[in-house]
C-alpha positions in Angstrom: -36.9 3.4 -3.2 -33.8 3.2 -5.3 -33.0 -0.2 -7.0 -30.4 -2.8 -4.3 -28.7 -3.0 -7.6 -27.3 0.1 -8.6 -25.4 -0.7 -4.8 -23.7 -4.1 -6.5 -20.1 -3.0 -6.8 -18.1 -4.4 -10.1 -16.6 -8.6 -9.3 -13.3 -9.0 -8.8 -12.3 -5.1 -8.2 -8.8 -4.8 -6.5 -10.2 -2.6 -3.7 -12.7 -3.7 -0.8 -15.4 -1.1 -0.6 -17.7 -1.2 2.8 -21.3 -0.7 2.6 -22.1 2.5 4.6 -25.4 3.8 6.5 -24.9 7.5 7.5 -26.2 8.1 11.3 -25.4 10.8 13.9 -25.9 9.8 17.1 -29.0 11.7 18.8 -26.8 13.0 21.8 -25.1 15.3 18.3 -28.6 16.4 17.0 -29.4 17.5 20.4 -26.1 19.3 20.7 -26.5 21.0 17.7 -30.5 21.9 19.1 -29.4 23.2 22.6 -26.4 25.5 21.2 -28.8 26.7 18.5 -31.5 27.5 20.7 -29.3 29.3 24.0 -27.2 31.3 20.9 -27.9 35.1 20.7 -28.8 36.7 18.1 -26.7 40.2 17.6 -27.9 43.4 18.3 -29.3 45.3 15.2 -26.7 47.3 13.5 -26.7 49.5 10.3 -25.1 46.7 8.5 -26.8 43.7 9.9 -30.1 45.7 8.8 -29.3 46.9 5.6 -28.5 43.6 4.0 -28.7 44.5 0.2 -27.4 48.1 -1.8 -28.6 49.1 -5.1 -30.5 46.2 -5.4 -27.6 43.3 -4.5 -28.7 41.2 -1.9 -26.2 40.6 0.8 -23.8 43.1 0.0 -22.6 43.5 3.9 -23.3 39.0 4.1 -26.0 37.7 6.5 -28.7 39.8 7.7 -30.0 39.5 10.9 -33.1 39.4 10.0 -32.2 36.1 7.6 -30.0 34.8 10.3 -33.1 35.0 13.1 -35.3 33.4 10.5 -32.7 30.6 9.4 -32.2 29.6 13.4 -35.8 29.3 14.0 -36.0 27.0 11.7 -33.1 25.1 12.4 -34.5 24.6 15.6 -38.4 23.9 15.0 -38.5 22.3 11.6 -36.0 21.2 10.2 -35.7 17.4 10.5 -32.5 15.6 10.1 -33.4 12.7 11.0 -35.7 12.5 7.5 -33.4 13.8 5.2 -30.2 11.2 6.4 -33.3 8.5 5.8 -33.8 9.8 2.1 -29.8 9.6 1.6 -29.3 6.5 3.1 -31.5 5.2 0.1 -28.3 5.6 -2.2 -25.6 3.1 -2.1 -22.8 4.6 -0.4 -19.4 3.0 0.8 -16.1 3.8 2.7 -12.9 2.1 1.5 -9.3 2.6 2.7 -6.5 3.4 -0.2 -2.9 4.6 -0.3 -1.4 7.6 -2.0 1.8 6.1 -3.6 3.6 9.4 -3.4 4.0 9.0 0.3 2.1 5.9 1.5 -0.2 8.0 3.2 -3.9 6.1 4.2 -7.3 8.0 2.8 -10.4 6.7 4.4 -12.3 7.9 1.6 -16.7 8.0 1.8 -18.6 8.3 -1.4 -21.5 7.5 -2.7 -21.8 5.4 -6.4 -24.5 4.3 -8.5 -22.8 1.3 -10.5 -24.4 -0.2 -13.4 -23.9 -3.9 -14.7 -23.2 -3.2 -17.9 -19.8 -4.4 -19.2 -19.6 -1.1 -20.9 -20.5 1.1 -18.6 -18.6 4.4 -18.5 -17.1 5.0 -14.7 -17.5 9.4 -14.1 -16.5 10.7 -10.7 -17.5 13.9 -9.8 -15.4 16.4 -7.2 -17.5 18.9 -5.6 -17.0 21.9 -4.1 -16.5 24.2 -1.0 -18.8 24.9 1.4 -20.7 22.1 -0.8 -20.8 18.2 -0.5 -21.3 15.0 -2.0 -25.2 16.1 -1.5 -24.8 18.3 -4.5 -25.3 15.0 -6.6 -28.5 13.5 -5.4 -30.1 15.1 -7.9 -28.3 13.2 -10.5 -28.3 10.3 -8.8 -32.5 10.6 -8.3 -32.9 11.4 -12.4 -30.7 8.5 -13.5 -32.1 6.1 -10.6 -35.4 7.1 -12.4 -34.6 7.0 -16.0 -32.3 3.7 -15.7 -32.2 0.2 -14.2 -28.6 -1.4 -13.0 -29.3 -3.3 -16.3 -29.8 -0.1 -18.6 -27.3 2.6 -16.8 -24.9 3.3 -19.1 -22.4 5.1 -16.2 -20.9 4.5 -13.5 -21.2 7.5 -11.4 -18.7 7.9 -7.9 -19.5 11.1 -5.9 -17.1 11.1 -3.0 -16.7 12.7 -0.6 -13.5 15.1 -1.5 -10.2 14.4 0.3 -11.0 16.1 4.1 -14.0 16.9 3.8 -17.4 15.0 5.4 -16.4 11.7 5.8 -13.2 11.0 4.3 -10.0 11.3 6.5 -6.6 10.7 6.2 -3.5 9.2 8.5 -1.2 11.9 9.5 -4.1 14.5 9.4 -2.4 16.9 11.9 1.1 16.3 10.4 0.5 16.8 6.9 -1.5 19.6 4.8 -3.5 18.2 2.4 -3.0 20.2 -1.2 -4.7 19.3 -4.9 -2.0 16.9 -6.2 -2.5 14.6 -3.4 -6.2 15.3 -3.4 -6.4 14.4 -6.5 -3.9 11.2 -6.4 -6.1 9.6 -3.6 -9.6 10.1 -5.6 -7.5 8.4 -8.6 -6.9 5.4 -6.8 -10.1 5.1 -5.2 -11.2 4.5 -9.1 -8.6 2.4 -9.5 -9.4 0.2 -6.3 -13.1 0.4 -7.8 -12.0 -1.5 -10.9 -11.6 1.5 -13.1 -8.3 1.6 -14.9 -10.1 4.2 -17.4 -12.6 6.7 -16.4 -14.0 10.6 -16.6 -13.5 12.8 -14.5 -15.8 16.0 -13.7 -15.5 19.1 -11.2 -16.0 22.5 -10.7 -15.2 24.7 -7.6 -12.7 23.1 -5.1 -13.5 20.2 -8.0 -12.0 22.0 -10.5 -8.9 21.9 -8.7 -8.9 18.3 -8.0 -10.3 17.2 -11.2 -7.3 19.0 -12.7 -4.9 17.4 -10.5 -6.9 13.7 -11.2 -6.0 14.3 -15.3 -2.3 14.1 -14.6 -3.3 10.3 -14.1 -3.1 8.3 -17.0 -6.4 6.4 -15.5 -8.2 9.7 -16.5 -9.3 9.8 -19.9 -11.4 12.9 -20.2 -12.7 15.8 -18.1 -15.3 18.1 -17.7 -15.5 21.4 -15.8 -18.3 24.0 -14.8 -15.9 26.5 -13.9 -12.2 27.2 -13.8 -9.9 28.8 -10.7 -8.0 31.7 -13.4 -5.4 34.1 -12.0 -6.0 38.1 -13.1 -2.8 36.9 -15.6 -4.1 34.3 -17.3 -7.6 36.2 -18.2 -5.9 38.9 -19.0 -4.6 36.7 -22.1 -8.3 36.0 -23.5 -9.4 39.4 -22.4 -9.7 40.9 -26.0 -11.8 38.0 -27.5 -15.4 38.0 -28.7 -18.0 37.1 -26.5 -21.8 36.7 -26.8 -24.1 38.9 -24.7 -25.1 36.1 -22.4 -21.3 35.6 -21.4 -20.7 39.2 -21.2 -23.3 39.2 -18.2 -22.0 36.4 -16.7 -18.4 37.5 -16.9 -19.8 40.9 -15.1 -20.9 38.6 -12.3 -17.6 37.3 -12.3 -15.6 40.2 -12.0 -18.3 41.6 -9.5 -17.5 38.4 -7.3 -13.5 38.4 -7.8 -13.8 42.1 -6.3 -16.1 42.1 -3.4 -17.1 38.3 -2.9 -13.9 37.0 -1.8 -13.5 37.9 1.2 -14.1 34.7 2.9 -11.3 33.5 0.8 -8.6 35.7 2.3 -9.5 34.6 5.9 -9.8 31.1 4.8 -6.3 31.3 2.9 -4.2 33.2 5.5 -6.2 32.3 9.4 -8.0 29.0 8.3 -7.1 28.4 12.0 -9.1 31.0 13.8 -11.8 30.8 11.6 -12.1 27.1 12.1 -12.0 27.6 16.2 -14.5 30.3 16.0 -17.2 28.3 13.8 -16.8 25.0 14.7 -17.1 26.1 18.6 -20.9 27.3 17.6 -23.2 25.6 14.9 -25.2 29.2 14.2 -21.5 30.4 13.6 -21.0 28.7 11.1 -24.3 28.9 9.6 -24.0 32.5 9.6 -20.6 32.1 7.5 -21.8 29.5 5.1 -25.2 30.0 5.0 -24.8 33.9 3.7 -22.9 32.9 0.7 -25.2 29.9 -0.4 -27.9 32.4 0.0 -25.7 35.3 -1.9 -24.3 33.3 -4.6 -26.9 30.0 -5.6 -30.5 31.6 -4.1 -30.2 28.0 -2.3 -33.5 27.3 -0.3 -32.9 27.6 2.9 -33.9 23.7 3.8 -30.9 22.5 1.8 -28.6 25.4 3.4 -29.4 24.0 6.7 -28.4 19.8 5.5 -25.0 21.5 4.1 -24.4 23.4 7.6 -26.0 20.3 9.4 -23.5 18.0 7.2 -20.3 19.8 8.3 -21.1 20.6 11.8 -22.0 16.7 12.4 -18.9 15.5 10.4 -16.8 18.0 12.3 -14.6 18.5 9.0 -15.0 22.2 8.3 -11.4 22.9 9.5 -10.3 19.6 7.5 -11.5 21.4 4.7 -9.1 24.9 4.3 -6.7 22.9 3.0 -8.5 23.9 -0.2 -8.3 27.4 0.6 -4.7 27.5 1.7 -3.4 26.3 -1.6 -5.9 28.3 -3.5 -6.5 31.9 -2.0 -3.3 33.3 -3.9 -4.2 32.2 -7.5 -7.3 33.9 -7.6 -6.2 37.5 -5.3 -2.4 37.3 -5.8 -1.6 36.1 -9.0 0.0 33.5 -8.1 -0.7 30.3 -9.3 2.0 27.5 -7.6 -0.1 25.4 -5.2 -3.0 24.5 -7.4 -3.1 22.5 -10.7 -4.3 24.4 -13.8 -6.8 23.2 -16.3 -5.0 24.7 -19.1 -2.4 22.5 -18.7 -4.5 19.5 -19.9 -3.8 19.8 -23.5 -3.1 16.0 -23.9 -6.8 14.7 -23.1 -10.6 15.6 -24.4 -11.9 18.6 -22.0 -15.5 19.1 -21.8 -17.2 22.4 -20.4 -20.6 23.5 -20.0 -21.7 26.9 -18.9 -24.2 28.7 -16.8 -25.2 32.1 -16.3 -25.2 32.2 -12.9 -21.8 31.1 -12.3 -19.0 33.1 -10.7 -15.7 31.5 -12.1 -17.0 31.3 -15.7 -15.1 31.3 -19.0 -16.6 32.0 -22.2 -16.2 29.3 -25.6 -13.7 31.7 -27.0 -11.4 31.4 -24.0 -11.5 27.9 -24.3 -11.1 27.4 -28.1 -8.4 29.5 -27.6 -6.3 27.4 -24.6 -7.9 24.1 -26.1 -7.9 24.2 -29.7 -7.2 20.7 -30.1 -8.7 19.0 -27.2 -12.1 21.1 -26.6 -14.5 18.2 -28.0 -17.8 19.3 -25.9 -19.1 23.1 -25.0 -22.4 23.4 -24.1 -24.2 26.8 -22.5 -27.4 26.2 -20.5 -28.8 29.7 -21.1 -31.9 28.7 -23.0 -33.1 25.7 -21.8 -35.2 27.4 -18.5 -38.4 27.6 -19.9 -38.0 24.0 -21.3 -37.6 22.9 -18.2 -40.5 24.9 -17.3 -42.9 23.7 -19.2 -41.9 20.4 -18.5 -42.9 20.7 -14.9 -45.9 18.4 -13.9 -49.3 20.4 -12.9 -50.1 20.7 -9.4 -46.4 19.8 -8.5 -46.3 22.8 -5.9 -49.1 21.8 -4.4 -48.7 17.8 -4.1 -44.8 18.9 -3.1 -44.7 22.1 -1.2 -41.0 23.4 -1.4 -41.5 24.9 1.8 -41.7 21.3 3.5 -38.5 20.0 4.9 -39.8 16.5 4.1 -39.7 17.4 0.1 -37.9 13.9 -0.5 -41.3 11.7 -0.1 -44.7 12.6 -0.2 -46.4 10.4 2.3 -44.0 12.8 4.9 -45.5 15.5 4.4 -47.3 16.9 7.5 -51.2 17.4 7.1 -50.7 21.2 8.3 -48.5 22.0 5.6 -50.8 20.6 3.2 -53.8 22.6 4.3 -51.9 25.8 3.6 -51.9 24.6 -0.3 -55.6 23.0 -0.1 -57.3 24.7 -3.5 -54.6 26.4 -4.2 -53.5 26.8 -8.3 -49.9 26.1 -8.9 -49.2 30.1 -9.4 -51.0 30.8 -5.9 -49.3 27.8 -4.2 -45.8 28.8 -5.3 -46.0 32.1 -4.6 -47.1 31.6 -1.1 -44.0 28.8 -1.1 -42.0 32.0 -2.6 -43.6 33.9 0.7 -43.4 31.4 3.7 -39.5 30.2 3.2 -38.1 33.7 3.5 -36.6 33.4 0.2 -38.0 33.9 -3.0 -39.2 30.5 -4.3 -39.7 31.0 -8.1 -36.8 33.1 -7.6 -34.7 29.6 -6.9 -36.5 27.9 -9.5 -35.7 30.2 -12.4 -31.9 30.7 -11.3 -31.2 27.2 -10.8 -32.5 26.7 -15.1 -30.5 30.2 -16.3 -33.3 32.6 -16.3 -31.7 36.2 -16.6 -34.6 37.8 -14.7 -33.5 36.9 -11.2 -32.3 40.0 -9.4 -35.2 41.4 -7.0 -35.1 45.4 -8.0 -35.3 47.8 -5.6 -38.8 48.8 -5.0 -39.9 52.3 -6.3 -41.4 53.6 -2.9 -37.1 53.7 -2.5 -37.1 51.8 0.9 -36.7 48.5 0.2 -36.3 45.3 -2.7 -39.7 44.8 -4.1 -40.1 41.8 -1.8 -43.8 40.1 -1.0 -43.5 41.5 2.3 -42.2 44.9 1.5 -45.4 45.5 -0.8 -47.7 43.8 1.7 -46.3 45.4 5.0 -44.2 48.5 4.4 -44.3 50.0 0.9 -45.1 53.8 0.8 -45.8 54.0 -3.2 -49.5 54.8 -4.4 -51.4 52.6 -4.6 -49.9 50.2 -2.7 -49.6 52.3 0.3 -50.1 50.1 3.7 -53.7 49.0 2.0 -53.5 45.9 4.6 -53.1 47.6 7.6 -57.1 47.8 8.3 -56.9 44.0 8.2 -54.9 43.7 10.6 -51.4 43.2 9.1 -49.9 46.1 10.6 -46.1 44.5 11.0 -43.7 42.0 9.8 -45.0 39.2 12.7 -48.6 40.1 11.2 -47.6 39.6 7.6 -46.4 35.9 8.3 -48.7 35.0 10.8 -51.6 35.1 8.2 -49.3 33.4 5.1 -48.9 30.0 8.0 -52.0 30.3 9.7 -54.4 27.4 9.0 -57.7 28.6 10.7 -60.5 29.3 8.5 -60.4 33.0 9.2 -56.2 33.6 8.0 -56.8 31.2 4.9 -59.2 33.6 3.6 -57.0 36.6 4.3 -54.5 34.8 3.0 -55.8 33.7 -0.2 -56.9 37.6 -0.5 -53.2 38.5 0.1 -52.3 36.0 -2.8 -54.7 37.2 -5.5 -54.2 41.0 -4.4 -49.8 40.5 -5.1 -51.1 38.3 -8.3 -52.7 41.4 -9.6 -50.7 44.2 -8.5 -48.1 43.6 -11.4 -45.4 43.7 -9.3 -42.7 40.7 -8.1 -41.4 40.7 -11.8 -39.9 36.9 -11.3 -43.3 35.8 -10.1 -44.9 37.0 -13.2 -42.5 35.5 -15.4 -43.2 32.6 -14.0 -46.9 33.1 -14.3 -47.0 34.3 -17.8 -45.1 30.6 -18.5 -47.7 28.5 -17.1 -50.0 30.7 -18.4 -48.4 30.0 -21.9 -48.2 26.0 -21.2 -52.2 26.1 -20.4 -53.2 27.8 -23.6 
């Protein structure tokens, strides 16, 4: 349970916050259920089948056999209800403030952690499209952990961004929003918070706003993850030295900018058809969003379905173009009008930290060369996976099953989960989490702390990604050939029919499925992740 405190807003602050308990009403939920369950899934097709080529997953988006999989769940386990429980644990708020540009009204949501030191430093950070303010919980869980109101030496506002989830506007069908005004409203919702002086941090659709928040004299520094670059203005940094690491990040990048921007265009130039079409049908618009958390972040799929769930519920996915409208042409036209650039912050510190995994990156050189006055923190976060690694408690995978829906506490969990992990080591039990979620578990944890062995190759039997189930189920190479069929696993519905059954009889099958992958030397991220723990036991 977090601390009452960290909800204790600052004395005397010129705005007048309102305590908020998220809660969609049930007749929603059941909407959402019943469309869900009476939705058809498509026909098979040659791309709906053949979701990856030369070893990149999702190359044509969502595969049917993904989307099937991702509904069922929706349907049969996931639990709302549980995770808006776990959020409501962190303070969050609603307050009403005016843009003095135009007098126009936000009714802005967020969520804050404030800390009663007289010192403390006030950060807001701006996420993201199709993302939310959920992105911070994890923050907000490892400083809720490490500090008291007392101790905290931040404090941290995640709002929801201008349009998006909770926070609306008056003259919402009059108006488009753009990234000045976004970020002019998020400035005086610090201001109304007390803060006359304050950081500001974004990346994504955040970048954008946090860009457009420095033009306030209120905001003292900033901080990105990424930056939204046109073709000209990386063409100016083209020629200058990067390290290996960034080279294979900025081959990811250009990868994306040419075949992973698709949803951009339609966004950009018909945000209105596409807003009809998935906001009339909740699988829809998991099919849209869901494909490029699974494409781009390996997201598992429980916290895919609370980020679809979150803008189905708050009905704000065609709110949220706005974004898109402004920014589609800097990034595939060149043309850079409607959305603030980072580079022109040369008057204020600018922080930046890297990650390998991320699409929009820049290297240090890029930004010694815009910022070689102001660039006061640069940090990559290419090494510190297998710290983070090793630092992971024994037995957490089998105590905390990923695969649950109710991760957040343990005391949720349901007893036949649990029994799938009973005696399991920590390399068995995640690999059977890595099985059972229809993702690649380990795969999640490594990207998520920079690993560079992510991609799943392509298996060398040549029909298929060297998957648990594709060596299990259909691989032809010697000697792996079909070795399971005489157990019975004979299809797909076989394969994970053993992995969640719970009787005596499929445990011990599955267990032998376990050890058998263990020793076959293949799933090259699972054995990474093996040799580790391996290493932190010796």
């Amino acid at each position: 349970m977090v601390n009452a405190g960290f909800g204790l807003v600052p004395a005397g602050i010129p705005g007048t916050p309102v305590p908020f308990s998220l809660h969609i009403p049930n007749k929603d939920i059941n909407q959402l259920t019943t469309l869900v369950k009476h939705s058809v899934i498509p026909e098979p097709s040659f791309y709906n089948t053949h979701n990856f080529t030369d070893g990149a997953e999702y190359a044509f988006g969502a595969s049917r056999e993904w989307f099937a999989h991702a509904a069922n769940v929706w349907t049969n386990d996931f639990d709302w209800r549980t995770h808006e429980k776990y959020w409501n644990t962190f303070p969050q708020f609603t307050i009403n403030v005016t843009a003095p540009s135009d007098g126009q009204v936000f009714n802005l949501h967020f969520a804050g952690l404030f800390s009663s030191k007289s010192d403390a430093i006030p950060i807001i950070l701006s996420h993201g499209w199709p993302s939310s303010w959920l992105d911070f919980i994890p923050i907000f869980e490892l400083l809720a952990e490490k500090y008291t109101p007392e101790t905290l030496p931040y404090h941290v506002i995640t709002p929801s961004i201008p349009d998006y989830g909770l926070s609306t506007r008056s003259g919402l069908t009059e108006t488009e929003l753009d990234f000045a005004k976004a970020g002019e409203a998020l400035n005086e919702l610090m201001k109304a918070l007390g803060f006359d002086a304050y950081i500001a941090q974004g990346g994504d659709v955040g970048s954008g706003i946090t860009a457009a928040i420095a033009t306030h004299d209120e905001c003292k520094a900033v901080h990105f993850n990424n930056f939204l670059l046109t073709a000209s203005e990386r063409a100016v940094v083209a020629d200058l030295p990067v390290t290996p690491e960034e080279e294979q990040s900025l081959a990811l990048a250009a990868s994306y900018l040419y075949s992973g921007t698709g949803y951009m265009l339609e966004q950009g130039t018909k945000p209105s058809t596409i807003s009809l079409v998935l906001m009339s049908n909740p699988l829809a618009m998991l099919g849209w969003i869901g494909a490029m958390y699974a494409e781009g972040t390996n997201t598992p799929l429980n916290v895919i379905l609370q980020q679809v769930s979150w803008y189905w519920y708050t009905k704000s996915f065609g709110r949220s173009m706005w974004a898109y409208r402004n920014g589609w042409e800097a990034l595939l036209r060149d043309v850079k009008d409607r959305i603030p650039s980072p580079l022109a912050i040369t008057n204020k510190p600018i922080g930046y930290s890297s990650f390998p995994a991320e699409v929009l990156t820049v290297a240090k050189s890029w930004l010694e060369h815009w910022f070689p006055e102001n660039l006061v923190f640069f940090r990559a976060h290419d090494k510190a996976w297998k710290a983070r690694w090793l630092k992971e408690r024994d037995g957490r995978a089998i105590t905390r099953p990923a695969d649950d829906f109710d991760h957040q506490q343990e005391t949720l969990f349901r007893n036949e989960t649990l029994r799938r992990h009973d005696g399991l080591s920590k390399a068995k039990s995640s690999l059977l989490i890595q099985i059972r979620t229809g993702a690649i578990g380990l795969r999640d944890f490594l990207f998520t702390r920079g690993v560079p062995e992510v991609l799943t190759p392509a298996c060398e039997c040549g029909e298929g990604r060297e998957t648990a189930e594709h060596l299990v189920v259909w691989c032809l190479a010697p000697p792996l050939t079909r070795r399971w069929e005489r157990t019975g696993i004979r299809t797909r519905r076989d394969f994970y029919s053993v992995l969640h059954g719970i009787n005596p009889t499929t445990a011990r099958l599955a267990r032998r499925v376990l050890d058998w992958l263990m020793d076959s030397g293949k799933l090259p991220m699972y054995n990474l992740a093996r040799r580790l723990e391996l290493e932190a036991a010796a």
